[in-house]
N, CA, C and O of each residue as an XYZ file, in Angstrom:
364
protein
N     134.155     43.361     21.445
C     134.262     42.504     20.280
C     134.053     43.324     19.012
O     133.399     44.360     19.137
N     134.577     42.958     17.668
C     135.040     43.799     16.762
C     133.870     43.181     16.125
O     133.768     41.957     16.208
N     132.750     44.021     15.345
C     131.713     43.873     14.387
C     132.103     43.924     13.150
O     131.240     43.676     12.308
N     133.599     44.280     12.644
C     133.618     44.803     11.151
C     135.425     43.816     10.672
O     136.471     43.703     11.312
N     135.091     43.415      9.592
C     136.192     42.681      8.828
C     136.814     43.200      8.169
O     136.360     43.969      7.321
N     137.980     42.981      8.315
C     138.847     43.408      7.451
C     139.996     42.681      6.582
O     141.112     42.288      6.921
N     139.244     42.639      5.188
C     140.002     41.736      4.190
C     141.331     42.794      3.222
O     141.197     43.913      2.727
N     142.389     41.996      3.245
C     143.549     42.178      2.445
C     143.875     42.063      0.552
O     144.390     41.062      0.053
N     143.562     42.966     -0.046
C     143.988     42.232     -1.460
C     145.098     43.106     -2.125
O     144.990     44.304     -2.387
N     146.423     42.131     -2.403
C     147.504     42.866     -2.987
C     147.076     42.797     -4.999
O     146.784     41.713     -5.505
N     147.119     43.964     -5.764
C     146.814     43.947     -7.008
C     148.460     43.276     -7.594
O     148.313     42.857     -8.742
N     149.605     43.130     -7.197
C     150.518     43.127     -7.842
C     151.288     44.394     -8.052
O     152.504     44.459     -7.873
N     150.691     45.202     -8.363
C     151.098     46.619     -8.695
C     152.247     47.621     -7.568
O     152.894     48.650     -7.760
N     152.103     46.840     -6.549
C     152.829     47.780     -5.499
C     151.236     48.356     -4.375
O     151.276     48.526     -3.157
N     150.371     48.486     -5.010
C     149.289     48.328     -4.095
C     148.133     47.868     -3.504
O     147.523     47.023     -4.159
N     147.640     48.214     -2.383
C     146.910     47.094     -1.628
C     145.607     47.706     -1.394
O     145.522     48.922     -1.566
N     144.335     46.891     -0.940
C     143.081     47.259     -0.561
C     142.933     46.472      0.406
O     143.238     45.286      0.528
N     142.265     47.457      1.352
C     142.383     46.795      2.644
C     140.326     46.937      2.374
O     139.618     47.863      1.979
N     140.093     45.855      2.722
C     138.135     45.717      2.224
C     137.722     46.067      3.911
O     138.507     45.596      4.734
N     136.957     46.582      4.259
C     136.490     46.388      5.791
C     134.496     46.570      5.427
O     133.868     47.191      4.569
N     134.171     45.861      6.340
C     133.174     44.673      6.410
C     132.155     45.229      7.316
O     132.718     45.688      8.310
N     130.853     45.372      7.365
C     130.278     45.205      8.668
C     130.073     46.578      9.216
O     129.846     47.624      8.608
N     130.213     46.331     10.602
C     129.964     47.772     11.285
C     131.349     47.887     11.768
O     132.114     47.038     12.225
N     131.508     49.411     11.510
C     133.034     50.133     11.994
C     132.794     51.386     12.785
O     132.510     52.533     12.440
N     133.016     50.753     14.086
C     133.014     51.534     15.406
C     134.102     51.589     16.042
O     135.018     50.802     15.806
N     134.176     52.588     17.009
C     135.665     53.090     17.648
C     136.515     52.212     18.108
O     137.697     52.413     18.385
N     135.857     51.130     18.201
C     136.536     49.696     18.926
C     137.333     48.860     17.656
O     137.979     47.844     17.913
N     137.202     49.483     16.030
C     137.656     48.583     15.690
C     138.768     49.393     14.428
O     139.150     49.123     13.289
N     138.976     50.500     15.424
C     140.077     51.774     15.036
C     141.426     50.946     14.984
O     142.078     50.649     13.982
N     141.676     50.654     16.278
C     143.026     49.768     16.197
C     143.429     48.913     15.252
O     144.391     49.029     14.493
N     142.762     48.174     15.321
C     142.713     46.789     14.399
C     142.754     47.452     12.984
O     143.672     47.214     12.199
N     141.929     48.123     12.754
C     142.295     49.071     10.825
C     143.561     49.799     11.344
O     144.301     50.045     10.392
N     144.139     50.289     12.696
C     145.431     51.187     12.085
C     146.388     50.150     12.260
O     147.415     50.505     11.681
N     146.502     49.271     12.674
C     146.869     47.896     12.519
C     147.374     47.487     10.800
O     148.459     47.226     10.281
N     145.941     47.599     10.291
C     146.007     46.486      9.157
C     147.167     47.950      8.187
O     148.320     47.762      7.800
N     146.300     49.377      8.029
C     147.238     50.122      7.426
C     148.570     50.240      7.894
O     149.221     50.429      6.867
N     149.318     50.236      8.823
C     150.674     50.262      8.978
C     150.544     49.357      8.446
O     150.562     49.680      7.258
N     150.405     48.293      8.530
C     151.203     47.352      8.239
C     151.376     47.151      6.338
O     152.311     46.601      5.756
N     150.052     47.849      5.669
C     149.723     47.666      4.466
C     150.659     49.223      4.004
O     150.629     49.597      2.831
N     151.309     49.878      4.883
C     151.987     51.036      4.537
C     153.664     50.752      4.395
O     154.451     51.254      3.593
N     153.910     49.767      5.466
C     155.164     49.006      5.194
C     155.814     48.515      4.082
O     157.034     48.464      3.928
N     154.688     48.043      3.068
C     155.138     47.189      1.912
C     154.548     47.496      0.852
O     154.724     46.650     -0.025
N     153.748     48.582      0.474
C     152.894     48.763     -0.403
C     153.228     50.711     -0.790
O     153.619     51.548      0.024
N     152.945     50.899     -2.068
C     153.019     52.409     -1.915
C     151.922     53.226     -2.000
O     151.800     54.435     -1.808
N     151.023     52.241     -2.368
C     149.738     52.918     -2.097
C     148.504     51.825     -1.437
O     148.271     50.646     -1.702
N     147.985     52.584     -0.670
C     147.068     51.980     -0.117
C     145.693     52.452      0.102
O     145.548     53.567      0.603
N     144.460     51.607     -0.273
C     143.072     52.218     -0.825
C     142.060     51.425      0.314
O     142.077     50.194      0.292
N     141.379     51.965      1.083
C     140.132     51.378      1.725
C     138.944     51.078      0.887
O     138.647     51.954      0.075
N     138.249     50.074      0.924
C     136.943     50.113      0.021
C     136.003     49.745      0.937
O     136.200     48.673      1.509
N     135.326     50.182      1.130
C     133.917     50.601      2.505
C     132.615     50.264      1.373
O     131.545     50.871      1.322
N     133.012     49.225      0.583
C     131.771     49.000     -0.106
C     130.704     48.465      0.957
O     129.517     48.762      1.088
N     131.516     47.575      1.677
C     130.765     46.643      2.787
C     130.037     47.184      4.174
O     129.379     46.474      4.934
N     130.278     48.486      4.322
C     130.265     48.903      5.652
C     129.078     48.895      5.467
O     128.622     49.183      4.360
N     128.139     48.495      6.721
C     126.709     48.564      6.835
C     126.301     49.815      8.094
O     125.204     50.372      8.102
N     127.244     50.068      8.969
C     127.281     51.167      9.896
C     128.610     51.506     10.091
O     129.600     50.830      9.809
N     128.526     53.202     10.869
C     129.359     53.380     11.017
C     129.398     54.518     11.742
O     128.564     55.370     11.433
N     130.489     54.873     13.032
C     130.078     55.419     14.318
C     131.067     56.804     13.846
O     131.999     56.644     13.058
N     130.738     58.144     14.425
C     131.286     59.238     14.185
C     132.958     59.027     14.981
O     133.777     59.940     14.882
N     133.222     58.011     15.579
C     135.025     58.337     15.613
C     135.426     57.112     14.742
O     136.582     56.705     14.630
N     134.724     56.765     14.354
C     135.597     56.123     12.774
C     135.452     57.023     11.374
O     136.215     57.019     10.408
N     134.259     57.780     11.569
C     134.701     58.676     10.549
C     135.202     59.703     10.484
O     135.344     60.391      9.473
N     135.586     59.971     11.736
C     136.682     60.674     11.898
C     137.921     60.143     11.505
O     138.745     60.779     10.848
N     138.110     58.656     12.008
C     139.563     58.554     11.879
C     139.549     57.982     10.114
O     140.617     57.658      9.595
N     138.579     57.932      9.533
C     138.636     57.383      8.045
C     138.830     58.623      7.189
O     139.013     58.752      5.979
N     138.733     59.492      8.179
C     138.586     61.271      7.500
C     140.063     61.494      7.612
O     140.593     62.067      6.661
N     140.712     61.179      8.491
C     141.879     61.927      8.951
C     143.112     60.672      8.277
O     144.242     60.809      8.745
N     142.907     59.374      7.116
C     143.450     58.890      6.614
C     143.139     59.501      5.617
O     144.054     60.120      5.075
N     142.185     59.551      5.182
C     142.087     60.362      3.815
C     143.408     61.234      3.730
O     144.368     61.136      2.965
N     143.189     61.971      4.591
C     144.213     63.486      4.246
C     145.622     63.095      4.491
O     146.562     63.886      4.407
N     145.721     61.913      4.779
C     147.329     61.266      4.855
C     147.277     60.571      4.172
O     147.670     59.476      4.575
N     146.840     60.614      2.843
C     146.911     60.046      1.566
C     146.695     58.473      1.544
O     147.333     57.656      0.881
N     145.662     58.243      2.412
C     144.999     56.511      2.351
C     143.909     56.935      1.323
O     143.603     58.104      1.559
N     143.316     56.511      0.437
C     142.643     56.426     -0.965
C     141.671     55.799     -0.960
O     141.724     54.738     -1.582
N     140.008     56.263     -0.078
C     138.762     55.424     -0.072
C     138.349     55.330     -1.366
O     138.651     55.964     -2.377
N     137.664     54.498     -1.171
C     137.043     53.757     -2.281
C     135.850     52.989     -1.554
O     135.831     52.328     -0.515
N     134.513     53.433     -2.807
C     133.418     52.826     -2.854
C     132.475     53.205     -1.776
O     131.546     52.553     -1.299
N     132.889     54.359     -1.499
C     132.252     54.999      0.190
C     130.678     54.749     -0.090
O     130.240     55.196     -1.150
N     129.816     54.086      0.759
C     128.454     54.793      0.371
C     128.426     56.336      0.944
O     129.001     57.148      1.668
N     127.153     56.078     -0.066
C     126.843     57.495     -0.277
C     126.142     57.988      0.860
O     125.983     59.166      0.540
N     125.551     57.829      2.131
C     125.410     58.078      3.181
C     126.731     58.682      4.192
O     126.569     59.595      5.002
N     127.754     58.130      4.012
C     128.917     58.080      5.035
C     129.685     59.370      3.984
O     130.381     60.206      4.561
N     129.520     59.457      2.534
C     130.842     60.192      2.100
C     130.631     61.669      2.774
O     131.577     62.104      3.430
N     129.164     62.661      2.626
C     128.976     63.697      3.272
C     130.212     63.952      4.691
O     131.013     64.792      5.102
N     129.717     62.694      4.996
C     130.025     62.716      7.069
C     131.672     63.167      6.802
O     132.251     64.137      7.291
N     132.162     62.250      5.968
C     133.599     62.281      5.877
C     134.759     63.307      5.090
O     135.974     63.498      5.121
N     133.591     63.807      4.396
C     134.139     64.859      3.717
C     133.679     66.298      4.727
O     134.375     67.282      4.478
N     133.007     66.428      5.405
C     132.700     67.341      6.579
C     134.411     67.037      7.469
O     135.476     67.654      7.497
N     134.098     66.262      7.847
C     135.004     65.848      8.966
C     136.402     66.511      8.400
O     137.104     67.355      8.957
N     136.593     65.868      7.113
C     138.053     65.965      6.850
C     138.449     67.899      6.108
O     139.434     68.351      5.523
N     137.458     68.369      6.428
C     137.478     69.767      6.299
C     137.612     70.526      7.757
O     137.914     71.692      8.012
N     137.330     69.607      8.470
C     137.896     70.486      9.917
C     138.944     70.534     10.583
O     139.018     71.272     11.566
């Protein structure tokens, strides 16, 4: 069962924020590469905002590392998780 939400907001602009919620663990990888294809389909840019994340397991920050560098655009990282992810996305 998936611990972490993931809300949709289009600005008008051509791009989207995908909000995710909660705890984001490996189980709920799919479901975010889910929501980004699909927010990659119709949008030209697309921004995560992890204001909400309350945990978060080392293969999601991996895979939040390895969107980064394919030009997905975090936003609002706490400041606990950005270290992890900026490590990650240097390897």
């Amino acid at each position: 069962m998936s611990m972490v939400r993931i809300a949709t907001h289009h600005d008008g602009n051509g791009s989207v924020t995908l909000s995710i919620a909660g705890k984001c663990n490996g189980g709920c990888i799919g479901e975010l590469r889910r929501a980004i294809e699909k927010a990659r389909r119709s949008h030209k840019s697309v921004f995560i905002d992890m204001s909400e994340i309350t945990l978060v397991d080392r293969p999601s920050i991996q895979f939040l590392a390895e969107q980064a560098r394919d030009n997905i655009t975090l936003i609002n990282c706490p400041p606990y998780i950005e270290p992890w992810i900026v490590r990650e996305g240097s390897v």
